[in-house]
Structure formats: C-alpha cells, structure tokens
C-alpha positions as CSV (number, residue, x, y, z in Angstrom):
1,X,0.0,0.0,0.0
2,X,1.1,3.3,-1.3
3,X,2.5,5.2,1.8
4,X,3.0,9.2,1.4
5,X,6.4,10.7,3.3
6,X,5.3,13.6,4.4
7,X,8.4,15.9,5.4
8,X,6.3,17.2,8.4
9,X,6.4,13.9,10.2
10,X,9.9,12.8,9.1
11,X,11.1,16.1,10.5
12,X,9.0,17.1,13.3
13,X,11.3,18.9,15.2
14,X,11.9,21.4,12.3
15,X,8.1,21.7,10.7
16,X,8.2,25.7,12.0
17,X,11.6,26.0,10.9
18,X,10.9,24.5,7.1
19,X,7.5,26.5,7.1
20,X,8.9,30.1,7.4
21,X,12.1,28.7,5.5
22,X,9.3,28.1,2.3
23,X,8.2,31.4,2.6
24,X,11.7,33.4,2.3
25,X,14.4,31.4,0.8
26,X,13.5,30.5,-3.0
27,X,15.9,27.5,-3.5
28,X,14.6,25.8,-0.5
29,X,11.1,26.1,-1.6
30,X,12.0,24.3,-4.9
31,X,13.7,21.9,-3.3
32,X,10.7,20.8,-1.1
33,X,8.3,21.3,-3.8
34,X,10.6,18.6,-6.0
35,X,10.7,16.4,-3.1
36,X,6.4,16.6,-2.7
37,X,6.5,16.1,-6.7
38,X,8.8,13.6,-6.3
39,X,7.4,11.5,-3.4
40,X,3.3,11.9,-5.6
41,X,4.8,10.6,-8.6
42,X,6.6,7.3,-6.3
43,X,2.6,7.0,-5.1
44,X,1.0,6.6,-8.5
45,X,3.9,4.2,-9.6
46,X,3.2,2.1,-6.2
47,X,-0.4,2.3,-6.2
48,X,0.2,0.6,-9.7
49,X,1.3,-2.3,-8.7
50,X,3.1,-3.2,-12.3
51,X,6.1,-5.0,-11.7
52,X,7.5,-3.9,-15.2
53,X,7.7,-0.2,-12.9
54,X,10.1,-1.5,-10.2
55,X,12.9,-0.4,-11.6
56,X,12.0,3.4,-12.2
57,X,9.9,3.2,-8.4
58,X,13.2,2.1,-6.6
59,X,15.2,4.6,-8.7
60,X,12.8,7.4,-7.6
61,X,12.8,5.9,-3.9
62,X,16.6,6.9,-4.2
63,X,16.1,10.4,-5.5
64,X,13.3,10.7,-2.9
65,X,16.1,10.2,-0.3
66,X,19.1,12.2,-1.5
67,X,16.6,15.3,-2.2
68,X,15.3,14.1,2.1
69,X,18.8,14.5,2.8
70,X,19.6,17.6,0.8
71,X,16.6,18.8,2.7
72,X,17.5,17.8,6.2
73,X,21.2,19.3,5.7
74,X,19.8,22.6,5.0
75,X,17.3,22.3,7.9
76,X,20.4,21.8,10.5
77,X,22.9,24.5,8.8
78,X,20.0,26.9,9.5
C-alpha cells in the first residue's frame, strides 16, 4: 500500500523551521516542492502495482532520499 512521506512527520522537530524557510528562501522552496513532486509521482507508480515499474519506483525511492537528505542538511545548517 502506497504510503506518502510527508516531510512534516519525518522532520518534526523542524516543521516551524521549514515552514517560514518556504516562505523566504526560494531554493529551499524548490527543493521541497521537488521532493512533494517527487514523493506523488513514487505513489501513482506504487499504487500501480506493475512490476515492469520496479525499476524506475526504486530509482525514484533513491532520489526521494538524497533530495530528504539535501533537505535535512539545510534544515540543520539553519
């Protein structure tokens, strides 16, 4: 079952911090927005179910975690 990742809950500690981050700092915006496009596209390929996708789902599940870590660094340098 297709499970969204939701920066909010993998980062709770910084969910203030990344919400007025958004609103003043352009390249971190893109960046999340890429990670929420990112993570609705790995959705529709799971809630698909076509093994002929598993290769392009578990090379999107890697993006989905380098762009979570380029995320998470920039939450913690502040």
């Amino acid at each position: 079952m297709p499970v969204e990742h939701d920066l909010s809950l993998d980062f709770p500690e910084f969910h203030s911090q990344a919400q007025a981050r958004i609103k003043v700092d352009p390249a971190f915006d893109r960046l999340v927005a890429e990670y929420r496009r990112l993570d609705a596209h790995i959705l529709a390929l799971e809630a698909l179910d076509d093994p002929d996708q598993d290769d392009e789902l578990n090379r999107r599940r890697r993006e989905r975690v380098l762009l979570k870590d380029r995320i998470a660094r920039a939450l913690q340098e502040g």
